[in-house]
N, C-alpha and C positions, 0 to 999 in steps of 0.2 A: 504494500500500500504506500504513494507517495505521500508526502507532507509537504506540503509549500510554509516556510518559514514566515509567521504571521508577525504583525506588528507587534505583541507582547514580547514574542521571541527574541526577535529583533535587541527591545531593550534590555532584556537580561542579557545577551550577548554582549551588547554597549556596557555595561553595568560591572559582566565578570573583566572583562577589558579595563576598565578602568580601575579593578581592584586588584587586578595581577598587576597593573601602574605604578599603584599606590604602594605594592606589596616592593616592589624591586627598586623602589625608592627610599622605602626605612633606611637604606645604611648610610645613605648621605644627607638625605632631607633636615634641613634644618629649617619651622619644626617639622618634627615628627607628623607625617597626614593623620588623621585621623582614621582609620578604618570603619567604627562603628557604623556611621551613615550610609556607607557605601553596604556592610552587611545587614542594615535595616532595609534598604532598599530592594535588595537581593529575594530579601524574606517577603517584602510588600508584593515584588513581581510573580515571583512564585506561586503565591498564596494565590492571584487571580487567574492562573494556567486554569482553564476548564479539566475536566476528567475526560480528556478524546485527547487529552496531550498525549508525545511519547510515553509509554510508562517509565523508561531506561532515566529520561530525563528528569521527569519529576523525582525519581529515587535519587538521582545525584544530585538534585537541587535542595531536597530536603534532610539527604545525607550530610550535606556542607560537601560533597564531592566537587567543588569547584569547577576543577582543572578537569573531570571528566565531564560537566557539564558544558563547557567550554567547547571542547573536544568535540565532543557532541550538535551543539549548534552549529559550529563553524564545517562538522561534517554536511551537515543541510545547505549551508550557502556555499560548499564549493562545490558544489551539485546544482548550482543556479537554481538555489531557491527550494529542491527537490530533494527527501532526505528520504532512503526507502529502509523500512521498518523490516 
């Protein structure tokens, strides 16, 4: 079954981007980013994925599996949009 990458997705994807940013930045950052907002945000997007999402994804969204969520999305957009389950 294909999934076209919907706008939700989209910004979780913008989201884990921006926290793997944040993340590779602590050792220089002066100050220090904040994380939390970005992991509140993460939880805000997630929460509103309907139940027709991936199920893989949702598990590593609500695992904290980041980097396999990540993974996972960016598998859908280098498939133009098309991510087959």
């Amino acid at each position: 079954m294909d999934h076209d990458m919907n706008e939700l997705e989209e910004q979780i994807l913008s989201a884990l981007k921006a926290l793997e940013a944040a993340v590779k930045a602590m050792s220089t950052a002066t100050p220090k980013p904040d994380l939390l907002p970005l992991f509140t945000r993460l939880d805000e997007l997630a929460g509103q994925l309907p139940r027709t999402t991936d199920p893989e994804l949702l598990h590593f969204l609500h695992r904290k599996s980041y980097e396999k969520a990540r993974a996972r999305l960016e598998g859908c957009q280098a498939a133009r949009g098309s991510c087959g389950h």
